[in-house]
C-alpha positions in Angstrom: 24.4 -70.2 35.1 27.0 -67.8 33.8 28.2 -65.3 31.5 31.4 -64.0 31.8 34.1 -61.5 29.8 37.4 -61.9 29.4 40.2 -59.3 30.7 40.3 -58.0 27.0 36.6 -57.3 26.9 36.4 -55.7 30.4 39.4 -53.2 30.0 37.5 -52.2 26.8 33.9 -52.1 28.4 35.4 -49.9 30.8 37.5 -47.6 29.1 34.6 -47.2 26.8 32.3 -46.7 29.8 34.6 -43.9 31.0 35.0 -41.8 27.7 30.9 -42.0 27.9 30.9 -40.7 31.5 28.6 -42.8 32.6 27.0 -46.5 32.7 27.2 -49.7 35.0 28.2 -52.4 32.3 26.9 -54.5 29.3 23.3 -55.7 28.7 23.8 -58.8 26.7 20.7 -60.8 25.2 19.5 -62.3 22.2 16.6 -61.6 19.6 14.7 -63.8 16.8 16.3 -62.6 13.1 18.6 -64.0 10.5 18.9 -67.0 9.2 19.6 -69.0 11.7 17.0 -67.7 14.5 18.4 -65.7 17.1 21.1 -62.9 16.8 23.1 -61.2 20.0 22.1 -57.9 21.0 25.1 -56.3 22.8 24.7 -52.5 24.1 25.8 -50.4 26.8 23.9 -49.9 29.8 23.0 -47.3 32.2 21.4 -48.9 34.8 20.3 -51.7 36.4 16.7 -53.4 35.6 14.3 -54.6 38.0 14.4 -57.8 36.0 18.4 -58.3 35.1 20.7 -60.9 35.6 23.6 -59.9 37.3 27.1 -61.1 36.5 30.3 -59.5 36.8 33.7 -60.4 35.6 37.3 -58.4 36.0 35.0 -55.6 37.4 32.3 -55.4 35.0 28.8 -55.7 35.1 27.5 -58.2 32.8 23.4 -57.7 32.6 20.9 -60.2 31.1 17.3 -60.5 30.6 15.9 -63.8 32.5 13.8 -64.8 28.4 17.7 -64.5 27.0 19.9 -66.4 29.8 18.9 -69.9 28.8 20.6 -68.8 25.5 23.6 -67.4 26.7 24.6 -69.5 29.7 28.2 -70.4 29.5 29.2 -67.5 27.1 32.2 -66.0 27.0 32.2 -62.2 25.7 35.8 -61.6 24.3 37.5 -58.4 22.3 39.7 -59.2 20.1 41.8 -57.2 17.0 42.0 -59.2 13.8 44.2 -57.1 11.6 42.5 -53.7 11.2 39.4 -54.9 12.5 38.4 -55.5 16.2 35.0 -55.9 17.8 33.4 -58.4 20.4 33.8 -62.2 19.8 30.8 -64.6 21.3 32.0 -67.8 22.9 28.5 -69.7 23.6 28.8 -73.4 24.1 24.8 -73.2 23.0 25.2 -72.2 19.9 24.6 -75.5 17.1 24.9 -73.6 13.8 25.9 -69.9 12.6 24.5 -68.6 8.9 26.7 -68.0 6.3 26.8 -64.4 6.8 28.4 -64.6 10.8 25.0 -62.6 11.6 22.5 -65.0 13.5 22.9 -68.7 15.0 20.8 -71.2 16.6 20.7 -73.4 19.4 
């Protein structure tokens, strides 16, 4: 089981992480909304759980709950710029359908 980033998401994760001042990584997971079922919640994080999932790519600290990782094993967290927007691209192998809206997917 794995979740990784690519280089483009860790050198923003990071750069981010030092303009905060602080933080260990990413906590990546998923929660029931939308349409479709499940949404990803992607937020910065301070420390380390008792319960987290460790991964780390390009020297960053991937961190994910054990109820979320069947959802997200295999996903590839990506940054990308798509003309004057730019934001974090999910890659999940899982995923079966999206909603119309790019909000929620399920498995």
């Amino acid at each position: 089981m794995a979740v990784t980033l690519t280089e483009a998401a860790a050198r923003h994760v990071q750069k981010y992480l030092a303009r905060r001042g602080k933080g260990v990584g990413v906590r990546l997971g998923v929660k029931t909304t939308g349409c479709s079922g499940l949404a990803y919640k992607l937020e910065y994080a301070d420390a380390v759980a008792p319960e987290d999932i460790v991964f780390e790519a390009h020297g960053v600290k991937v961190l994910v709950d054990p109820k979320s990782l069947p959802y997200l094993d295999g996903t590839e967290l990506d940054f990308v710029r798509e003309g004057l927007n730019e934001g974090f691209k999910f890659h999940n192998p899982n995923e079966r359908d999206r909603c119309g809206c790019g909000e929620s997917f399920r498995v």
